[in-house]
Structures are given as structure tokens and as C-alpha cells.
SEDRENLUM-916768 format. One record per residue (C-alpha): residue number from 0; residue in one letter; y, x, z. Coordinates in steps of 0.5 Angstrom, whole numbers, plus 500, padded with zeros to 3 digits. Example, Ala and Ser with C-alpha at 12.3 -4.5 7.8 and 13.67 -1.06 7.14 Angstrom:
BEGIN
0/A/491/525/516
1/S/498/527/514
END
This chain:
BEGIN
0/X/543/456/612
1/X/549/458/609
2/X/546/462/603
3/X/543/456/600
4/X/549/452/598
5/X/551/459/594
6/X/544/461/591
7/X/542/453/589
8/X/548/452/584
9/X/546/459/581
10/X/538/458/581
11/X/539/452/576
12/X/545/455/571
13/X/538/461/570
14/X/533/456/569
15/X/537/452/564
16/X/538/460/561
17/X/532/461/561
18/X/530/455/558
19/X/534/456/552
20/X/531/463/551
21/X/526/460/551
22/X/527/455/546
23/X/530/460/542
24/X/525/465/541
25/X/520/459/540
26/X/524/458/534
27/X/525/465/532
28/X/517/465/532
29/X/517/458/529
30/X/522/461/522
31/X/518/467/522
32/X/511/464/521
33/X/514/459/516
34/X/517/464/512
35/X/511/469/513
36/X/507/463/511
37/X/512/462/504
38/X/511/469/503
39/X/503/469/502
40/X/503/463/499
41/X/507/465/493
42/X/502/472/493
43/X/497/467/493
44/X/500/462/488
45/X/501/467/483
46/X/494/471/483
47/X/491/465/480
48/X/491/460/476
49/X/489/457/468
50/X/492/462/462
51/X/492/461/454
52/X/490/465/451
53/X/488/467/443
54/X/483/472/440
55/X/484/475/433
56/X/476/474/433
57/X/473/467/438
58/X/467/471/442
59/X/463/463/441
60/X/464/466/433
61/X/460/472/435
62/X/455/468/441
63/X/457/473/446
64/X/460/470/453
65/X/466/474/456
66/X/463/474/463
67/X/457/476/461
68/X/459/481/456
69/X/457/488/459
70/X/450/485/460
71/X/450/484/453
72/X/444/488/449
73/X/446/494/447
74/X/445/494/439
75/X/448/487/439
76/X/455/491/441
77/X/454/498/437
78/X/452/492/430
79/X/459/488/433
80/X/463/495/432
81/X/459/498/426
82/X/461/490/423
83/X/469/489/425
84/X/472/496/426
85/X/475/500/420
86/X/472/506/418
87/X/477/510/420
88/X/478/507/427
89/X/470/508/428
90/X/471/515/425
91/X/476/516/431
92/X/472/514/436
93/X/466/517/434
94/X/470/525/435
95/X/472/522/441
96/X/465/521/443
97/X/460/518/439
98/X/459/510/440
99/X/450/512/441
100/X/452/516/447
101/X/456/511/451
102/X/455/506/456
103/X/454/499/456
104/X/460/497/460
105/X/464/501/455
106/X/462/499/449
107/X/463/492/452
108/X/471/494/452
109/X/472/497/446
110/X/468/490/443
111/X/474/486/448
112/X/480/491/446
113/X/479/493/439
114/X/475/487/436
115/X/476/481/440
116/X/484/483/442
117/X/485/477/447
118/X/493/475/448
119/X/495/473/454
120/X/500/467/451
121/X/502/463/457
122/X/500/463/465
123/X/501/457/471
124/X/501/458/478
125/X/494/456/482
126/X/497/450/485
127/X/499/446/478
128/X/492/448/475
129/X/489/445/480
130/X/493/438/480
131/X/496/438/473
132/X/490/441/469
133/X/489/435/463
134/X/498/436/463
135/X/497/444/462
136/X/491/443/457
137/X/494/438/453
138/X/500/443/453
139/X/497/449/450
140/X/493/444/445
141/X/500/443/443
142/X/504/449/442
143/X/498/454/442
144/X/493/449/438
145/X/487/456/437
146/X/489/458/444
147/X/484/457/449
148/X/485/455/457
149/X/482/460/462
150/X/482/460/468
151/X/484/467/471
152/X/484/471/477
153/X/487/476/476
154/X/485/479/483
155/X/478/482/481
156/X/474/487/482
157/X/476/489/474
158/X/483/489/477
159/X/481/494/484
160/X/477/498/479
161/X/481/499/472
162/X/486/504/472
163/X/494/503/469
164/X/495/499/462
165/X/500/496/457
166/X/495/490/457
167/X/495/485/462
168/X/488/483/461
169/X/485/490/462
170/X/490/493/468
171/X/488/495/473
172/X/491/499/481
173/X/485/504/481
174/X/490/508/481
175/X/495/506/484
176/X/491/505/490
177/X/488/513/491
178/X/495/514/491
179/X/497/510/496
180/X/491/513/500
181/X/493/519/499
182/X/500/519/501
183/X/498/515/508
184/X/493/521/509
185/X/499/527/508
186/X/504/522/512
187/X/498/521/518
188/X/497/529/518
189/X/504/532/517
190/X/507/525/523
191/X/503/523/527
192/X/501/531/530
193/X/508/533/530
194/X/511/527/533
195/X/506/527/539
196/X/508/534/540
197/X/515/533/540
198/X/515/526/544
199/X/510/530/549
200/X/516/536/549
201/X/522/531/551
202/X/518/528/556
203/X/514/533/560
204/X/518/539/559
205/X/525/538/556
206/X/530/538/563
207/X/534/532/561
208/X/541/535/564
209/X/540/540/559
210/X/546/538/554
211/X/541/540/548
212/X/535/536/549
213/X/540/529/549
214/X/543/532/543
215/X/535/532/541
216/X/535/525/543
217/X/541/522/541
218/X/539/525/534
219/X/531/523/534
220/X/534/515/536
221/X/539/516/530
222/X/534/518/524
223/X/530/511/526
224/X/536/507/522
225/X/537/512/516
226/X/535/508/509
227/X/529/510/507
228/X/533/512/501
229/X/536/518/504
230/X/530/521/506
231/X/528/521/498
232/X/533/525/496
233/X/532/529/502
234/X/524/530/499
235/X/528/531/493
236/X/532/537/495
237/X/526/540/499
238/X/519/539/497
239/X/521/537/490
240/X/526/543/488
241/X/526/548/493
242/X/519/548/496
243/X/516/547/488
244/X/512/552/488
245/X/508/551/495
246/X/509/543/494
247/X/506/544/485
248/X/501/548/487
249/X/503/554/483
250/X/502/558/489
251/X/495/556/490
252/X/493/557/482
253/X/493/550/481
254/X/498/550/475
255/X/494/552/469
256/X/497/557/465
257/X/502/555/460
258/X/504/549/464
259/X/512/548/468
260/X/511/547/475
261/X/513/541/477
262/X/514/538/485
263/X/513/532/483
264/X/506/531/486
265/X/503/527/492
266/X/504/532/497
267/X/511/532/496
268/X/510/524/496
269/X/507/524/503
270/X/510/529/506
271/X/518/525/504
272/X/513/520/508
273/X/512/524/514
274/X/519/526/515
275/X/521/518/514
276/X/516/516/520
277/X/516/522/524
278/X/523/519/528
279/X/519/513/530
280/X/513/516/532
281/X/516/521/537
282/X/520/515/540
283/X/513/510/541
284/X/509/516/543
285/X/515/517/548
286/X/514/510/550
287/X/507/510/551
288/X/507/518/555
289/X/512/514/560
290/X/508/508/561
291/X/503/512/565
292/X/504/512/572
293/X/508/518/575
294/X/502/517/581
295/X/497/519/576
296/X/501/527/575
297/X/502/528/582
298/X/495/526/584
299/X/492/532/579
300/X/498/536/580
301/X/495/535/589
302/X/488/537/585
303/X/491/543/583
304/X/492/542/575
305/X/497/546/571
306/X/502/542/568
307/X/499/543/561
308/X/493/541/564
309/X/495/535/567
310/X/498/534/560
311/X/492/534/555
312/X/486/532/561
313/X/490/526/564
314/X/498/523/561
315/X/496/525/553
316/X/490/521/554
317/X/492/514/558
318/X/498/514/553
319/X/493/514/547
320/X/492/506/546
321/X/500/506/546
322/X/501/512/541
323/X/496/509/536
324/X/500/503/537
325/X/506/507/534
326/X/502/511/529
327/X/500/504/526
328/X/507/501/526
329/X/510/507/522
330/X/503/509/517
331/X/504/500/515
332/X/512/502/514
333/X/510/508/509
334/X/505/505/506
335/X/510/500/503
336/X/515/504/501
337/X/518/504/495
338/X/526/508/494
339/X/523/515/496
340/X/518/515/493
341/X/522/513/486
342/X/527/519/488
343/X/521/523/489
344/X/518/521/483
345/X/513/518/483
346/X/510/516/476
347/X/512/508/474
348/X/505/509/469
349/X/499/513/470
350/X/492/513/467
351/X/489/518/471
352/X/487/518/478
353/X/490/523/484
354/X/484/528/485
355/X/488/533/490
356/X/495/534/494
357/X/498/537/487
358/X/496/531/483
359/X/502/526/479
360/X/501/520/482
361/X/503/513/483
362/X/503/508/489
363/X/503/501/489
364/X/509/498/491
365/X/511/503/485
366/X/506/499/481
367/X/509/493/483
368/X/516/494/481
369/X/514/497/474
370/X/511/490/474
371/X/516/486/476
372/X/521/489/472
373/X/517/487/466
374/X/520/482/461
375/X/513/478/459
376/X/512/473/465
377/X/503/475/466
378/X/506/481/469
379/X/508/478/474
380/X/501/474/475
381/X/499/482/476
382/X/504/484/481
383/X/503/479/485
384/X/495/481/485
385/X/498/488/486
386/X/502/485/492
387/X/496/481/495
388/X/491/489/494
389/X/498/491/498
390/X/496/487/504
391/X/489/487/503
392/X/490/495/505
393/X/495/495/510
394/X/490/490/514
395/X/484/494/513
396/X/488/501/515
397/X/492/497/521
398/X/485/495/523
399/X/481/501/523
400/X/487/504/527
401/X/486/498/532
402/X/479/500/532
403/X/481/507/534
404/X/486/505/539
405/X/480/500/542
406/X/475/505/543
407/X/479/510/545
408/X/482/504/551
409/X/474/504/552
410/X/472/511/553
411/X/478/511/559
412/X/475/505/562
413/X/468/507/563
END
């Protein structure tokens, strides 16, 4: 009895504690929804919208409907570019390649970039075209009176299929997102095994009065806070100057003869990646191999398994769902990294697309950056397409991974 005039005062300072932490964290929640909610907003606001734009030649004076331009008839484009190019600009390309031989998908592009030569004049974001469109047209008629109002989304499937290009109307991320692949695919190969292996060390194996195993410890939880600068330039002294002949494929005879080898390849990209991620892959799957129940060691160790087969055949498995966890968090990082890969050197404009580990290459956080640094105001309609493509990708990865980390939690249950 006399207990309860002590604990009483005590049991209500912690619910009115508790109740505060708890107010507290529904408003972190709260701020971080609407602060996310802006953010999407915005992307999605600048990826549509109306433009004005003007034409050396209208495609109504030639009858042609730009939608439907590449199902346009084949000798109506090839009479269109006979008629309206110069004969040596028609010269030029018919060394290229000869006009009869190419497709019709790419006549129509030589018809929009060389004889059309649409310009992008002014944009607006999709919530004022949507309640001001009268306002913009009456606008473009007055300072643009031979422009004409479109409505553009600039997220298309030209936009994903087309590759880089100075001309807003024809840019595209094709390329920027095979890097990007690329670069998540080196990062998953190089972290996600050696981490796993680290983590699997420090926690089954490594004795934890050993002063060098803390020091290990100590450091791994210390390289997780590191700006992701420093790895770059990390990247730079070893896979791009010191490894150049492993990481440019000169090695490999993959440098054609009379051509300087260069480091600044994907591979050195994804593997600057790797390094950046692998801390925070060893501590999640530290984390994840501790949650297993030490019941589940001594019950296979009663059985008679060796250490290392309780390991692979028991621990490694039940920590799986927790480790993909970790591997998803870490791959969404390096996929929206940005300072290394500039440090790296990842190109700011390229045209051709990454076809193995020693290719240049770009990505698109880079994409966007070079974007966004440009003075015309349309290229931000594009770097928020870009921005809107980055999400996209993270949300299919992270839902791949989820899709393992399901299926794997299943396989244990059956």
C-alpha cells in the first residue's frame, strides 16, 4: 500500500510524456506528408502544361498533323524534304545515309527538325493552363501573334525513348536512364555481397573483446555519415587514375587502338557507389542477423551443424527479408546521387547510349542538374519530366526489391 502514493504521481508525468511524443511525432509525420505532397506537386506541375511555339514552315501549310506525323506516307515525307531542303544539306545526309533507306519514323524527324524547326517560345505550368487558358492564349496572340498554343507533356514516351539534345522539343533520358541501370546494377553486385559478407563476420564470427574488431565497428558506423563528396573523390583517386587500366577496359582490349584510355567509365561510377553504400548495408544487415533468435543458433547447433552451417542453412536465411530492406534503402540512395558521380565524371551531355561496364555515360540526377543549370526556362519543364522518370525508376526498383523480400519471407513460412 504504500507503494501506490509513490508510483501514482509518477504513471501520470509518463502518459502526459507519452502523450507529447506522441503529438510530436503525428506532427513530424504530418510536416513530412505536406512537404512531400509539395514536392510532387511541383514535379507534376512542371511536366505539363500549354507552350507557344513557332514554326519556320506551319505543318497545316504542308497538311500534315504533328501527332500523327511518323504514320504520315512515306513518299509524301521524301516529296517534303526534296521540296524545302538545300541541295547540299540533302547532299549531306544522302552520304550519311541515303533518304530511300531510312525509316519512316526517321524521315518524320528530319521533316520536324530540319524543315518544320518548331521553337519553343514560352511555357506554363499545368495548374494555370488548366484555370487561366483564355488569359495564356490571348497572352501568346499578343506578344507571339504567329505562335501556336499546345498543350505539351513533356513526360512522353518520345521523352524515355530519345536520347540527349540541345533541342528542347527532341530531348529525351534514353540515355540517362541505361546509365542509371547500369550504375544501380555495378553498385548491387560490388555492395550487397560484401557488405552481407562483412556484416556476417562482425556478427557470427568477430569476438567483441578484440580491440580490432571495435575499431572495424567504430569505423563502419563513422563511414555512414561521410558526404558523399568525399567518396567521389575517393572514386577519383582510385578507380579513375590509379585502377584506369582495369576500370577503362584497356586491359580487356576494350580501348580501340589509338584512342587514350580514359577511367571515366560506368564502372568506376558504380563501383564509387558501392563504396558510398556498402557502410550502410553492413549495418542493416548487422541489424537484421541480430534479430534472429539466438534459439534458432542453439537449436541447429543441438542438431549437431557447424557454425558455418547454421550460418548459410538458418541465420543468413531468416535475416533475408531484413537485409533486402537495407540493400533497398542504400540502391534508392545511389540511385539519386549526384556530387560523386560529377567528381567521377560522369559526362553532362552524351548522345549514345552505355552499351557495356567501360562505356562514358551519364545519369539522370546529372541530367537534371545540367538541366536545370540551363538559362531557357523550357528546360525546366524537362528537368522536372526527368525528376518525375527518377521517381518512377526508384518506385519500380524499390518494388522489385519488395517483391524478392516478399517471396523470400514466404519461401521460410511454407
Amino acid at each position: 500500500m504504500s507503494v501506490r502514493p509513490r508510483f501514482d504521481p509518477n504513471r501520470a508525468a509518463r502518459h502526459r510524456r507519452a502523450r507529447i511524443g506522441m503529438v510530436v511525432f503525428q506532427l513530424a509525420t504530418l510536416v513530412g506528408i505536406v512537404v512531400l505532397m509539395a514536392l510532387l506537386y511541383n514535379i507534376i506541375n512542371n511536366a505539363f502544361g500549354l507552350a507557344a511555339i513557332e514554326y519556320r514552315i506551319y505543318p497545316a501549310t504542308l497538311g500534315l498533323d504533328l501527332e500523327t506525323l511518323p504514320q504520315t506516307p512515306r513518299e509524301r515525307l521524301l516529296e517534303i524534304l526534296e521540296t524545302h531542303l538545300s541541295p547540299g544539306l540533302r547532299r549531306s545526309l544522302e552520304r550519311t545515309r541515303p533518304l530511300t533507306q531510312r525509316s519512316n519514323e526517321e524521315l518524320a524527324a528530319l521533316v520536324l527538325e530540319r524543315v518544320l524547326q518548331p521553337k519553343v517560345l514560352d511555357t506554363w505550368p499545368l495548374v494555370p493552363s488548366l484555370l487561366h487558358t483564355q488569359d495564356i492564349v490571348a497572352e501568346v496572340h499578343a506578344r507571339f501573334p504567329q505562335a501556336e498554343v499546345r498543350w505539351v507533356r513533356w513526360l512522353n514516351t518520345r521523352f524515355l525513348t530519345r536520347p540527349q539534345s540541345s533541342d528542347p522539343l527532341r530531348a529525351g533520358v534514353r540515355t540517362a536512364i541505361l546509365g542509371s541501370l547500369w550504375l544501380v546494377a555495378i553498385t548491387a553486385a560490388t555492395a550487397l555481397p560484401l557488405g552481407v559478407a562483412a556484416a556476417i563476420y562482425l556478427e557470427e564470427y568477430a569476438r567483441k573483446d578484440r580491440w580490432y574488431n571495435r575499431l572495424i565497428q567504430v569505423n563502419i558506423n563513422n563511414l555512414a555519415g561521410v558526404p558523399s563528396i568525399i567518396y567521389g573523390i575517393l572514386g577519383l583517386a582510385i578507380f579513375v587514375r590509379a585502377l584506369e587500366p582495369l576500370t577503362s577496359g584497356a586491359v580487356f582490349g576494350a580501348v580501340a587502338e589509338g584512342v587514350t584510355a580514359n577511367g571515366r567509365t560506368v564502372l568506376s561510377g558504380g563501383l564509387t557507389l558501392g563504396l558510398l553504400v556498402l557502410p550502410i548495408v553492413i549495418i542493416n544487415a548487422q541489424e537484421a542477423l541480430r534479430a534472429v533468435p539466438n534459439s534458432l543458433r542453439e537449436a541447429a547447433y543441438a542438431l549437431g551443424a557447424t557454425k558455418w552451417q547454421v550460418v548459410w542453412h538458418h541465420v543468413l536465411p531468416e535475416a533475408l527479408p531484413g537485409i533486402m530492406t537495407g540493400t533497398i534503402l542504400a540502391l534508392s540512395r545511389a540511385l539519386g546521387e549526384t556530387a560523386p558521380l560529377v567528381v567521377v565524371g560522369a559526362s553532362t551531355f552524351i548522345t549514345f547510349d552505355p552499351v557495356h561496364p567501360f562505356s562514358k555515360f551519364t545519369a539522370l540526377p546529372i541530367q537534371i542538374y545540367q538541366w536545370t543549370a540551363r538559362p531557357q526556362p523550357v528546360f525546366r519543364n524537362l528537368a522536372a519530366a526527368a525528376s518525375l522518370t527518377l521517381l518512377l525508376l526508384l518506385f519500380l526498383s524499390n518494388g522489385i526489391a519488395v517483391y524478392i523480400r516478399h517471396r523470400a519471407r514466404q519461401r521460410r513460412l511454407v
